[in-house]
PDB file of the backbone (N, CA, C, O) and the ligand in Angstrom, with CONECT records:
HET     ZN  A 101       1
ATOM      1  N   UNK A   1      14.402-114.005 -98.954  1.00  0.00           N
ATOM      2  CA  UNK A   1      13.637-114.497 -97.797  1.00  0.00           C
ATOM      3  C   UNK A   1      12.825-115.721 -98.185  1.00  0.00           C
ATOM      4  O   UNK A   1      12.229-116.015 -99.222  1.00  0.00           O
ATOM      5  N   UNK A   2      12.996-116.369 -96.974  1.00  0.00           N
ATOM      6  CA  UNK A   2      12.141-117.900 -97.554  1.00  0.00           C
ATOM      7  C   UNK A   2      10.925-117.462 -97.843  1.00  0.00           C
ATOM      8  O   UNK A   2      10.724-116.252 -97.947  1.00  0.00           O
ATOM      9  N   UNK A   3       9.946-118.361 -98.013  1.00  0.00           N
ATOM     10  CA  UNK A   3       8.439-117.918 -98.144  1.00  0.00           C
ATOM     11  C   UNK A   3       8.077-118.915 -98.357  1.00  0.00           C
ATOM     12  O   UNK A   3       8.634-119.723 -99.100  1.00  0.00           O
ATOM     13  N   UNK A   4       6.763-119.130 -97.570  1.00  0.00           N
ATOM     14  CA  UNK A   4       6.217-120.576 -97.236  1.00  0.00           C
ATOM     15  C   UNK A   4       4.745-121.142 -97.677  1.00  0.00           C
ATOM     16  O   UNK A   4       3.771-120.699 -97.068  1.00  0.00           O
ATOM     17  N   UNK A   5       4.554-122.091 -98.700  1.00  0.00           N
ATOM     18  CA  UNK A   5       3.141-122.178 -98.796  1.00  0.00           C
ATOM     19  C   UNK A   5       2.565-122.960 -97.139  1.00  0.00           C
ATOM     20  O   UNK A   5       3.193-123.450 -96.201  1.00  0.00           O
ATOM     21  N   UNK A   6       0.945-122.734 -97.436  1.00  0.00           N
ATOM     22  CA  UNK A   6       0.125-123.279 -96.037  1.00  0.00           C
ATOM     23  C   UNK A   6       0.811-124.825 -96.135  1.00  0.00           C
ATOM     24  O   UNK A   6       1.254-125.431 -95.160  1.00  0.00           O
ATOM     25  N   UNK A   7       0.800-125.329 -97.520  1.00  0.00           N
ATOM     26  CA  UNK A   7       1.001-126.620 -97.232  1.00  0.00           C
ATOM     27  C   UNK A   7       2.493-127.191 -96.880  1.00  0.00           C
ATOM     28  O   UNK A   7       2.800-128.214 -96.268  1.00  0.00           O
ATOM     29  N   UNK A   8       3.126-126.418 -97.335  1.00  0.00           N
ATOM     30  CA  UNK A   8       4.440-126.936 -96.801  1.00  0.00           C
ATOM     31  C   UNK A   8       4.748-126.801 -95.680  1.00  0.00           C
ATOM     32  O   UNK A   8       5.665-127.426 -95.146  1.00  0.00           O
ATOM     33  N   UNK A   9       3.716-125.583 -94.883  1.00  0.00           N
ATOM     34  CA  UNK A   9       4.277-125.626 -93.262  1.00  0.00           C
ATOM     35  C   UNK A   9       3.997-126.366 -92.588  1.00  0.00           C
ATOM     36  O   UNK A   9       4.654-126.693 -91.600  1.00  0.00           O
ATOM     37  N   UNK A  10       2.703-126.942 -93.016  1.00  0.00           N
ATOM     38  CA  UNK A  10       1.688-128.077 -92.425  1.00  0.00           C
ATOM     39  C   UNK A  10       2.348-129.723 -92.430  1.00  0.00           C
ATOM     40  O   UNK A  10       2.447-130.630 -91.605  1.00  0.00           O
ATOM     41  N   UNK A  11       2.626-129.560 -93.507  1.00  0.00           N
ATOM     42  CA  UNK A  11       3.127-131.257 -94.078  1.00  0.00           C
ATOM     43  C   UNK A  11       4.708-131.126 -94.081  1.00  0.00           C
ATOM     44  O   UNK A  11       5.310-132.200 -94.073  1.00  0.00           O
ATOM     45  N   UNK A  12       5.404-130.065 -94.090  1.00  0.00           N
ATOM     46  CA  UNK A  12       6.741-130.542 -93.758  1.00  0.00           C
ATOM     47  C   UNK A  12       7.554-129.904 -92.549  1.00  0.00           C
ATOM     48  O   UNK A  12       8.547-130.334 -91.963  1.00  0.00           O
ATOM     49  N   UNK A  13       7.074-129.148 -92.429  1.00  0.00           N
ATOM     50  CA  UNK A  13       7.677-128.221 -91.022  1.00  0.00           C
ATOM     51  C   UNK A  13       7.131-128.325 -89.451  1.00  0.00           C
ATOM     52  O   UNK A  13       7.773-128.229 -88.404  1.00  0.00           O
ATOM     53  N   UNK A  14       5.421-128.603 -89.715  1.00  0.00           N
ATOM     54  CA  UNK A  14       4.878-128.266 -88.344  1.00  0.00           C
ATOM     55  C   UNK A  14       5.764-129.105 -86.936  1.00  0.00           C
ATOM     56  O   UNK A  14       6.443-128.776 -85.963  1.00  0.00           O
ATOM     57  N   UNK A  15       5.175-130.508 -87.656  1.00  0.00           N
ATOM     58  CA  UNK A  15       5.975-131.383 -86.417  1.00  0.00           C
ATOM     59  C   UNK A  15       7.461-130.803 -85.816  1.00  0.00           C
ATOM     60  O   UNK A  15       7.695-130.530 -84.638  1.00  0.00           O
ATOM     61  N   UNK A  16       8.406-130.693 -86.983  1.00  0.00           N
ATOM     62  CA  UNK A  16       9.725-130.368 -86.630  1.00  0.00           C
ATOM     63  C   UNK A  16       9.682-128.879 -85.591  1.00  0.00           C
ATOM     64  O   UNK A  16      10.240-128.612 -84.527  1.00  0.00           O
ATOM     65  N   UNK A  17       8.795-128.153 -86.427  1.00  0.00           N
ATOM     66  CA  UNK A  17       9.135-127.000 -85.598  1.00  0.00           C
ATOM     67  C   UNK A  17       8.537-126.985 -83.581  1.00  0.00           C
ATOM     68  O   UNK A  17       8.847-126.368 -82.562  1.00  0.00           O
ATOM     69  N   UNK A  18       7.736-127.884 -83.911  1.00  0.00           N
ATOM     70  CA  UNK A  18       7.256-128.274 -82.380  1.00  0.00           C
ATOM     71  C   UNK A  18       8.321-128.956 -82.079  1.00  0.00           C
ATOM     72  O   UNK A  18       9.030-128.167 -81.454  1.00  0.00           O
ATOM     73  N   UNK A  19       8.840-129.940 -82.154  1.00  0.00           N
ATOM     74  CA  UNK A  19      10.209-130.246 -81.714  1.00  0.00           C
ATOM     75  C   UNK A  19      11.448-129.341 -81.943  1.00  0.00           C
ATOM     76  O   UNK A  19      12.530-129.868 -81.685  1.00  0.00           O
ATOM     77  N   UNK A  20      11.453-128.595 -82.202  1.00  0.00           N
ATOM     78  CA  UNK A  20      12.450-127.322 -81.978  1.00  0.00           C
ATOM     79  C   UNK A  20      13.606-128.292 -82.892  1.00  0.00           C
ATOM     80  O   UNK A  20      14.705-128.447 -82.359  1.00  0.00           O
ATOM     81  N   UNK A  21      13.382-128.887 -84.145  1.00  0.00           N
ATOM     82  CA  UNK A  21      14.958-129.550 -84.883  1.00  0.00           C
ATOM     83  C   UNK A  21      15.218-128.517 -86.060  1.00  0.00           C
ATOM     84  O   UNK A  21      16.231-128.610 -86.754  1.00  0.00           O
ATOM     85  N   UNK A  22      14.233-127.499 -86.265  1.00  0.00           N
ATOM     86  CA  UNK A  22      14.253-126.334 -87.636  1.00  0.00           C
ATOM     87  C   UNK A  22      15.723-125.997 -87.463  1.00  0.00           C
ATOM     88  O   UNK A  22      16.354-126.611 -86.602  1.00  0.00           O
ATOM     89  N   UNK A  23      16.369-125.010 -88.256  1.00  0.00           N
ATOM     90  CA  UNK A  23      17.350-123.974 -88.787  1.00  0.00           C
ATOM     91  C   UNK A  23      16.504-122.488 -88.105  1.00  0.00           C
ATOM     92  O   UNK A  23      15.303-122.220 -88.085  1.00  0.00           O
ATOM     93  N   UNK A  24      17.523-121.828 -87.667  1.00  0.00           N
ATOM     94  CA  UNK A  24      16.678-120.325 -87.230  1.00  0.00           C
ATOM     95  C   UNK A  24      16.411-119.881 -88.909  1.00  0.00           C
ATOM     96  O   UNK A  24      15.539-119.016 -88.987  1.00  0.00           O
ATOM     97  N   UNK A  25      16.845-120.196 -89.925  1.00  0.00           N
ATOM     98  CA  UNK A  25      16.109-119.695 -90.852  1.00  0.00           C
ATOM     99  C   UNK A  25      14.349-120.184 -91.174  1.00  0.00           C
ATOM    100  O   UNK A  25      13.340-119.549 -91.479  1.00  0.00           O
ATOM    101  N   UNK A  26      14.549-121.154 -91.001  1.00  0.00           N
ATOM    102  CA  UNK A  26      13.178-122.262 -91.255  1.00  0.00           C
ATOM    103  C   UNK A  26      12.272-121.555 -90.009  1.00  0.00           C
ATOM    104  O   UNK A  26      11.113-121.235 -90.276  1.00  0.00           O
ATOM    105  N   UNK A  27      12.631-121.390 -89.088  1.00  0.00           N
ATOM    106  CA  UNK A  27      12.025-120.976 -87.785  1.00  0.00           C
ATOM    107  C   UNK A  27      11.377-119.381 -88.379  1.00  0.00           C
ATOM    108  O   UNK A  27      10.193-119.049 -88.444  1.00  0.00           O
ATOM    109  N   UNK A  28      12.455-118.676 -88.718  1.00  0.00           N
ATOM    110  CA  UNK A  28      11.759-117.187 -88.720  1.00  0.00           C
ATOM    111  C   UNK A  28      10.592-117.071 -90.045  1.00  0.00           C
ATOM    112  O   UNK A  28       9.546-116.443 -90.206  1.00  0.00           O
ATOM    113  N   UNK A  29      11.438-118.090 -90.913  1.00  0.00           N
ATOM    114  CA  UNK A  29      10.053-117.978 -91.703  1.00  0.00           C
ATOM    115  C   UNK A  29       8.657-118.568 -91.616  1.00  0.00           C
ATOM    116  O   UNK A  29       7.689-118.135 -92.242  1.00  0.00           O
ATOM    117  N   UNK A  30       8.649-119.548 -90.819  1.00  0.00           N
ATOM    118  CA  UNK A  30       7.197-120.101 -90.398  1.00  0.00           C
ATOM    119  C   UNK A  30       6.878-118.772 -89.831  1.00  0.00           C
ATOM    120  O   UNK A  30       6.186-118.016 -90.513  1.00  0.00           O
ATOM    121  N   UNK A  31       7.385-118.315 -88.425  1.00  0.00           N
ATOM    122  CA  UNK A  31       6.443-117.522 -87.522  1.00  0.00           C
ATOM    123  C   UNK A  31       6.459-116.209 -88.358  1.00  0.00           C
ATOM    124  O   UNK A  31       5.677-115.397 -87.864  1.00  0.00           O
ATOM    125  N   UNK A  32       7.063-115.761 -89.406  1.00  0.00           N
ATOM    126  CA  UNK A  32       6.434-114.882 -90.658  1.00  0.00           C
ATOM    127  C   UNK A  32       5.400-114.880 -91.110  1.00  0.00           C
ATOM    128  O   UNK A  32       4.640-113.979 -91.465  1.00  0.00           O
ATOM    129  N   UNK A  33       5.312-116.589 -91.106  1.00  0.00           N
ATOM    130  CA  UNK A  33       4.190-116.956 -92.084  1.00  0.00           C
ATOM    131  C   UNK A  33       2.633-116.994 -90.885  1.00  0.00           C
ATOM    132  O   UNK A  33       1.491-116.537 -90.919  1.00  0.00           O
ATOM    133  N   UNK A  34       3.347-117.708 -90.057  1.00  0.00           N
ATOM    134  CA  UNK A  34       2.157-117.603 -88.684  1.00  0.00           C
ATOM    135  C   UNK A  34       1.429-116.009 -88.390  1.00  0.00           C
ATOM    136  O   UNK A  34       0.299-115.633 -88.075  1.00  0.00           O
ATOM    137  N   UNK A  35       2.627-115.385 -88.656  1.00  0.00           N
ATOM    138  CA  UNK A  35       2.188-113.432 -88.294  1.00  0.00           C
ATOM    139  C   UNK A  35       0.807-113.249 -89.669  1.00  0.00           C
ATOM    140  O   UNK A  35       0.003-112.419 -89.245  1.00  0.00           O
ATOM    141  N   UNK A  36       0.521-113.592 -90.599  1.00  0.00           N
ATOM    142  CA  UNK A  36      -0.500-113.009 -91.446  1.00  0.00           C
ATOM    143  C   UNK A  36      -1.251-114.316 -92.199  1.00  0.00           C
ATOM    144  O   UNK A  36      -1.688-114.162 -93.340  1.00  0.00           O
ATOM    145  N   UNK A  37      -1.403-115.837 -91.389  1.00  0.00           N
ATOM    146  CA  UNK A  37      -1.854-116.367 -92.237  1.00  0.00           C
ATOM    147  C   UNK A  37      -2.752-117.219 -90.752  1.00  0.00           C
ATOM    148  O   UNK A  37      -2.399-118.171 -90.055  1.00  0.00           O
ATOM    149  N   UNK A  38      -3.707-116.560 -90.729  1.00  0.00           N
ATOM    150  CA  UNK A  38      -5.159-117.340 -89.435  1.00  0.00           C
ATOM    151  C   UNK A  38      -5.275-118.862 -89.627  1.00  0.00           C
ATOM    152  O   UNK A  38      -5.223-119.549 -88.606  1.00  0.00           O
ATOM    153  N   UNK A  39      -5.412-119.415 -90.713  1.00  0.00           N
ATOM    154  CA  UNK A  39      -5.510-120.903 -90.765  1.00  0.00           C
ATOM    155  C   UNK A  39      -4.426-121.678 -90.087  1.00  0.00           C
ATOM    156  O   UNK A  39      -4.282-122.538 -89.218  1.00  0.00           O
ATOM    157  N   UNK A  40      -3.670-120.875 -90.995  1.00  0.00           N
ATOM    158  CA  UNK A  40      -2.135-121.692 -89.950  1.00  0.00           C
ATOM    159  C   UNK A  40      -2.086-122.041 -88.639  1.00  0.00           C
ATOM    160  O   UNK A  40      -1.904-123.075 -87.996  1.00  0.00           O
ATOM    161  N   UNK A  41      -2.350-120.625 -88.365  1.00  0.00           N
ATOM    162  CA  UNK A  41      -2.590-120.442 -86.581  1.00  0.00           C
ATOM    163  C   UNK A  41      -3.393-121.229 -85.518  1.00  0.00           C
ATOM    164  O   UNK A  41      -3.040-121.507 -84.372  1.00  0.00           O
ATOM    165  N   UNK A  42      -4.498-121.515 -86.121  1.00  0.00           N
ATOM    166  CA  UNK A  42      -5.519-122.302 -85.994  1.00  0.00           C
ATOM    167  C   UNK A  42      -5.079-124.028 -85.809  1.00  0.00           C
ATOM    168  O   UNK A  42      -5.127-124.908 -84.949  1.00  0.00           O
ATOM    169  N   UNK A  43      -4.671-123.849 -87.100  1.00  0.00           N
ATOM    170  CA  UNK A  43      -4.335-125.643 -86.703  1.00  0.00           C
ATOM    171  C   UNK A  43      -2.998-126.059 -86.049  1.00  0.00           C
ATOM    172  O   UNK A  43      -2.661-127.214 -85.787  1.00  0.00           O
ATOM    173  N   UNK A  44      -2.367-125.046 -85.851  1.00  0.00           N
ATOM    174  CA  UNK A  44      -0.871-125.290 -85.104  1.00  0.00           C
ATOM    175  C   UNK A  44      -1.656-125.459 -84.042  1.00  0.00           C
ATOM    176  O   UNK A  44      -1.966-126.593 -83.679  1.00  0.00           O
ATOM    177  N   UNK A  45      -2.027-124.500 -83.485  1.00  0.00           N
ATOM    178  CA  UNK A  45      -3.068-124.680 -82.188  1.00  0.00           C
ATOM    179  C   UNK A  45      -3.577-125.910 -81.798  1.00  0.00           C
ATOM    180  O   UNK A  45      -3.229-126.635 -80.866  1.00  0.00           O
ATOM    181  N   UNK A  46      -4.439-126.049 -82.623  1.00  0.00           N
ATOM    182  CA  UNK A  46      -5.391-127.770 -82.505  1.00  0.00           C
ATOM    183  C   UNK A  46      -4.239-128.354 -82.485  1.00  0.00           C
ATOM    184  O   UNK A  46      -4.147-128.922 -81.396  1.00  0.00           O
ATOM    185  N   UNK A  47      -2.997-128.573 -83.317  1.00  0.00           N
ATOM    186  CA  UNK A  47      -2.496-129.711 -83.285  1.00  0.00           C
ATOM    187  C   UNK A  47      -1.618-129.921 -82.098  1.00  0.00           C
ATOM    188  O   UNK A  47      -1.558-131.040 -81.588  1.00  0.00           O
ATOM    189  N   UNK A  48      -0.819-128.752 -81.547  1.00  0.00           N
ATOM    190  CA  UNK A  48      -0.395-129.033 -80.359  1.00  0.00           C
ATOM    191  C   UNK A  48      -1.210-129.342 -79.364  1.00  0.00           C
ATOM    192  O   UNK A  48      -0.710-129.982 -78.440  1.00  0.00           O
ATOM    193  N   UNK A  49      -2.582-128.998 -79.288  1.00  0.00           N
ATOM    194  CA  UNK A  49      -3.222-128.998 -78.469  1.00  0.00           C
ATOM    195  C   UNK A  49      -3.277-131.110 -78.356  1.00  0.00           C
ATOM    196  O   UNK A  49      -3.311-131.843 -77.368  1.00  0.00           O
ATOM    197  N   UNK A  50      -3.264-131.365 -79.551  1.00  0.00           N
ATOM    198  CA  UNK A  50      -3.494-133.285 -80.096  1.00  0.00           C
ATOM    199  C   UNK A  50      -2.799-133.303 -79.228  1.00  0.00           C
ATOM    200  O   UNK A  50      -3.254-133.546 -78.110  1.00  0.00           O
ATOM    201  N   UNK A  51      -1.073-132.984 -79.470  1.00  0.00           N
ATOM    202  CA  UNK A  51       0.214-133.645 -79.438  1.00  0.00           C
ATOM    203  C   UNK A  51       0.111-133.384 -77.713  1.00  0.00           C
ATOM    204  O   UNK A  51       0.868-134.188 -77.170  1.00  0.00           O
ATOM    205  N   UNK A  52      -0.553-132.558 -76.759  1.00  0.00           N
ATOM    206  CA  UNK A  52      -0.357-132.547 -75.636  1.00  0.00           C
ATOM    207  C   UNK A  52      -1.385-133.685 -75.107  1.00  0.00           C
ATOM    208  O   UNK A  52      -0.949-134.424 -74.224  1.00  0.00           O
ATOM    209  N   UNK A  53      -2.475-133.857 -75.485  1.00  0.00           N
ATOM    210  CA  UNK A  53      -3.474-135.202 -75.650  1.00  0.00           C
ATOM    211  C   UNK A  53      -2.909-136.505 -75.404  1.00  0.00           C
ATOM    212  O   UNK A  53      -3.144-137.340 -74.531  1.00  0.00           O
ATOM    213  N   UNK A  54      -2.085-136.482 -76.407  1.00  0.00           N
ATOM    214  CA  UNK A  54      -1.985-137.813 -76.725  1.00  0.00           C
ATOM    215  C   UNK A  54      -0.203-138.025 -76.509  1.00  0.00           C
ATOM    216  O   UNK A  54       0.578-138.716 -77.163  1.00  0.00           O
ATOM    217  N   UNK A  55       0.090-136.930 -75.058  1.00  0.00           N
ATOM    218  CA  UNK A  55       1.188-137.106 -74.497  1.00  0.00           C
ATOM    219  C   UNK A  55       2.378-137.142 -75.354  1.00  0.00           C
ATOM    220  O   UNK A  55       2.248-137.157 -76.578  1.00  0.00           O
ATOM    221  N   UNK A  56       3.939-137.163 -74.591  1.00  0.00           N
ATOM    222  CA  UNK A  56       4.654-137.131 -75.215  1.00  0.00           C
ATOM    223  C   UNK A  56       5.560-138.551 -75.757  1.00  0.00           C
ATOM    224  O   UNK A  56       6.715-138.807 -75.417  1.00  0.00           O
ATOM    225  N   UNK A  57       4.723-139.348 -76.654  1.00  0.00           N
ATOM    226  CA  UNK A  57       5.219-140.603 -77.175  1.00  0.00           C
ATOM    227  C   UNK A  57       5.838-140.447 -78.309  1.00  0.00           C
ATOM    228  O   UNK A  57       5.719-141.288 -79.200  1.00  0.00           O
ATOM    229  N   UNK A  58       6.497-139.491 -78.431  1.00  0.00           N
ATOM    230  CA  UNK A  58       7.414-139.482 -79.834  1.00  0.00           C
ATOM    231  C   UNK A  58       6.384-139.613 -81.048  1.00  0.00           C
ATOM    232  O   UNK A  58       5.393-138.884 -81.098  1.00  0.00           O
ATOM    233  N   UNK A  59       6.577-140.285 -81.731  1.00  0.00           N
ATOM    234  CA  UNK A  59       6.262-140.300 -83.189  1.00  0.00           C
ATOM    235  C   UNK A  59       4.953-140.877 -83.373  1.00  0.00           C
ATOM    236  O   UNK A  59       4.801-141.621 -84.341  1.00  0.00           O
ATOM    237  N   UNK A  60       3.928-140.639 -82.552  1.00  0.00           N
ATOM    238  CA  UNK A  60       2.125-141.276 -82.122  1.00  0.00           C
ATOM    239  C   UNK A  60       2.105-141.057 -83.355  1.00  0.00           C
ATOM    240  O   UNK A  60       2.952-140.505 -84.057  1.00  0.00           O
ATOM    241  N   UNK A  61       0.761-141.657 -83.715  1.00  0.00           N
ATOM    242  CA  UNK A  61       0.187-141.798 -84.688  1.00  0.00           C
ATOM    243  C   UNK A  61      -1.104-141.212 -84.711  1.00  0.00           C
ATOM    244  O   UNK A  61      -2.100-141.506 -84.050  1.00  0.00           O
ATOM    245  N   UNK A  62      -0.858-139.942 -85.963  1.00  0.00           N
ATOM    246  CA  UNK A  62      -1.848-139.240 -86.102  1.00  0.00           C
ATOM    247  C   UNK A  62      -3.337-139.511 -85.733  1.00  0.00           C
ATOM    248  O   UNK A  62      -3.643-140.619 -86.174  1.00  0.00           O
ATOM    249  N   UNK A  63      -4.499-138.843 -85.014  1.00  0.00           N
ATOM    250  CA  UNK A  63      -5.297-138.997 -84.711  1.00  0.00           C
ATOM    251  C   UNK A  63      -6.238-139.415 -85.536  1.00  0.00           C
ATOM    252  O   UNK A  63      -5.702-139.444 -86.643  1.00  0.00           O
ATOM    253  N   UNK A  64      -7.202-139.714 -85.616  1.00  0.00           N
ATOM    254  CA  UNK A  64      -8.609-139.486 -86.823  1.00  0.00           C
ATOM    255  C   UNK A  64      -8.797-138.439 -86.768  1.00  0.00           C
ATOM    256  O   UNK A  64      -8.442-137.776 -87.742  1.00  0.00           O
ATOM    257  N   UNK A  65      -9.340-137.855 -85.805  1.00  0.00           N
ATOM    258  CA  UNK A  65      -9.541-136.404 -86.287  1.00  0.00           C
ATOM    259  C   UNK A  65      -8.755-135.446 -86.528  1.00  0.00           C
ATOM    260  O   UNK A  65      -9.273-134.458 -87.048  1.00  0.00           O
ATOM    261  N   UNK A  66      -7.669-135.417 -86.316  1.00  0.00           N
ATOM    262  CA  UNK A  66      -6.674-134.986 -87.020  1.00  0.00           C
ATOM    263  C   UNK A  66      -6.134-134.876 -88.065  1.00  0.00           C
ATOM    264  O   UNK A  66      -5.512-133.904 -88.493  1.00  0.00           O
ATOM    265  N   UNK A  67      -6.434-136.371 -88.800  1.00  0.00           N
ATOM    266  CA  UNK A  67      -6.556-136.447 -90.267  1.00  0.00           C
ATOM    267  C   UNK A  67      -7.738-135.620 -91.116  1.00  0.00           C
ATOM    268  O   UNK A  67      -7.843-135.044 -92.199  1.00  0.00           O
ATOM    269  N   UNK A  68      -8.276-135.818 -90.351  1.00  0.00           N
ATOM    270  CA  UNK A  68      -9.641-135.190 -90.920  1.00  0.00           C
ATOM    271  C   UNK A  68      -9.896-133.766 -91.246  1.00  0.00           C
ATOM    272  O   UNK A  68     -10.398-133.258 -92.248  1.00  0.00           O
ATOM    273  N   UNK A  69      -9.262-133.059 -89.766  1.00  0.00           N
ATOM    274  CA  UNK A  69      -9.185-131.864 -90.114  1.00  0.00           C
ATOM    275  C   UNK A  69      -8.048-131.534 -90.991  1.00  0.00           C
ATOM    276  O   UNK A  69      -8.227-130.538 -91.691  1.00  0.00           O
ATOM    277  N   UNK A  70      -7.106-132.041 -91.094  1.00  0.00           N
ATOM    278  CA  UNK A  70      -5.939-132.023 -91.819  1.00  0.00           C
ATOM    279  C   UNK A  70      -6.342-132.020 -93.586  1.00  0.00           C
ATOM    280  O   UNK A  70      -5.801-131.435 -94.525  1.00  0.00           O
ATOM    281  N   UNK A  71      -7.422-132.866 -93.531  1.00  0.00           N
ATOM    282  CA  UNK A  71      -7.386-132.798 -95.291  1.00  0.00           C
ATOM    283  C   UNK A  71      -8.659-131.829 -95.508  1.00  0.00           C
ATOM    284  O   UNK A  71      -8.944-131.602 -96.683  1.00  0.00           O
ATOM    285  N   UNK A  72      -9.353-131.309 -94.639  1.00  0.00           N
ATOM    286  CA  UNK A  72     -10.539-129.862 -94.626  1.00  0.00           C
ATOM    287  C   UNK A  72      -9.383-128.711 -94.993  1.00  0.00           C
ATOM    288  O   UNK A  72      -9.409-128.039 -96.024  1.00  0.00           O
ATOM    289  N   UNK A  73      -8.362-128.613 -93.951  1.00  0.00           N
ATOM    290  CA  UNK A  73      -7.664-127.450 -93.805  1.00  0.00           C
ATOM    291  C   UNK A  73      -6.765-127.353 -95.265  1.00  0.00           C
ATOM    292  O   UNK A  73      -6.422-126.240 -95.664  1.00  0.00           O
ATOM    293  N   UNK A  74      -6.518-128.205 -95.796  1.00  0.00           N
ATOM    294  CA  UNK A  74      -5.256-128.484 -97.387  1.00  0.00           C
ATOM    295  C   UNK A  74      -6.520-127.974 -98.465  1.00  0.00           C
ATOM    296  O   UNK A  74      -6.340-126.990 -99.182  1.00  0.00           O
ATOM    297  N   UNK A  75      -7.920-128.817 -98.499  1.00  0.00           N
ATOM    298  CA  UNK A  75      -8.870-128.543 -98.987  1.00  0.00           C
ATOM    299  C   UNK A  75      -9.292-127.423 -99.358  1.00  0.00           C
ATOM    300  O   UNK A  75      -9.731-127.205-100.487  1.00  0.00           O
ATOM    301  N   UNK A  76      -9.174-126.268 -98.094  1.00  0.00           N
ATOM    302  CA  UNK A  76      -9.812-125.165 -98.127  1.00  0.00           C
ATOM    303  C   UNK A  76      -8.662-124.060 -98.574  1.00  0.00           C
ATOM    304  O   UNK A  76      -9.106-123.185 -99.317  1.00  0.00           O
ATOM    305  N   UNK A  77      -7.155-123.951 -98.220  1.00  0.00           N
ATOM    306  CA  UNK A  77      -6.356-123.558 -98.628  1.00  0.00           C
ATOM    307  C   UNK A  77      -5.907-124.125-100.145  1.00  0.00           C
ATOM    308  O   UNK A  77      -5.106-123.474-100.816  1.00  0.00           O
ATOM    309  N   UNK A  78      -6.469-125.363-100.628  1.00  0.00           N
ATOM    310  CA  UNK A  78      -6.438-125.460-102.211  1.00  0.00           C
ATOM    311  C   UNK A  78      -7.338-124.707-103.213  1.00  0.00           C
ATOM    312  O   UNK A  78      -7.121-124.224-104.324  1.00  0.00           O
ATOM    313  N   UNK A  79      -8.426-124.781-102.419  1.00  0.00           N
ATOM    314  CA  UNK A  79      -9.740-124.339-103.397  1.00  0.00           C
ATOM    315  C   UNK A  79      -9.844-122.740-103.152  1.00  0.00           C
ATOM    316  O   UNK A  79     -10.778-122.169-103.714  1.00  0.00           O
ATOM    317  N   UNK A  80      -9.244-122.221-102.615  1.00  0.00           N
ATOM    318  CA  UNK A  80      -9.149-120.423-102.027  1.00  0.00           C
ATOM    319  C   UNK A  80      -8.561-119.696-102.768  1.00  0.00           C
ATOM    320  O   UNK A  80      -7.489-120.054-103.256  1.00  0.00           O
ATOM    321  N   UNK A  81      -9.097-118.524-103.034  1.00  0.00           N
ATOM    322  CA  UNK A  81      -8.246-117.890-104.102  1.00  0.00           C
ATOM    323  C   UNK A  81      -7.628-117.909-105.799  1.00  0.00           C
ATOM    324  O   UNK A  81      -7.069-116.828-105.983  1.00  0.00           O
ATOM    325  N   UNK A  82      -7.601-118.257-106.301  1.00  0.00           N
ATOM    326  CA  UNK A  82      -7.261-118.771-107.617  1.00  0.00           C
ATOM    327  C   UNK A  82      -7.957-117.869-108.776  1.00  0.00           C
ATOM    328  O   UNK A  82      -7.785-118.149-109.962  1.00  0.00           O
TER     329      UNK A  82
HETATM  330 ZN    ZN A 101      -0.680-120.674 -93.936  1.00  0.00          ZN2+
END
């Protein structure tokens, strides 16, 4: 079974999987990963919430605050646990 760090869902999957271009494998393992991991959840949230914001222009360019929260959320999932 795949298995997904926070950061790889964030930085390589999220976008795609909002555009529905994943593999049903890639797919079942995010929302695996979505089922027991709250941060995740959280910023998928916010970020679709951006991507409905700032309409559907294809490939916009990340927000400021988006960035922002983006390197809090990598931050806090780096420094956690260890
Ligand atoms: Zn996660």
């Amino acid at each position: 079974m795949l298995k997904l760090m926070c950061k790889e869902f964030i930085m390589d999957f999220l976008s795609d999987y909002l555009d529905g271009t994943l593999t049903p494998d890639v797919i079942t393992a995010l929302e695996r990963h979505l089922q027991d991991c709250e941060p995740c959840v959280a910023y998928l949230n916010t970020y679709k919430k951006t991507r409905e914001l700032t309409g559907r222009a294809g490939r916009a360019e990340m927000p400021t605050e988006m960035k922002v929260r983006l390197r809090e959320f990598l931050l806090k999932q780096l420094t956690k646990g260890k």
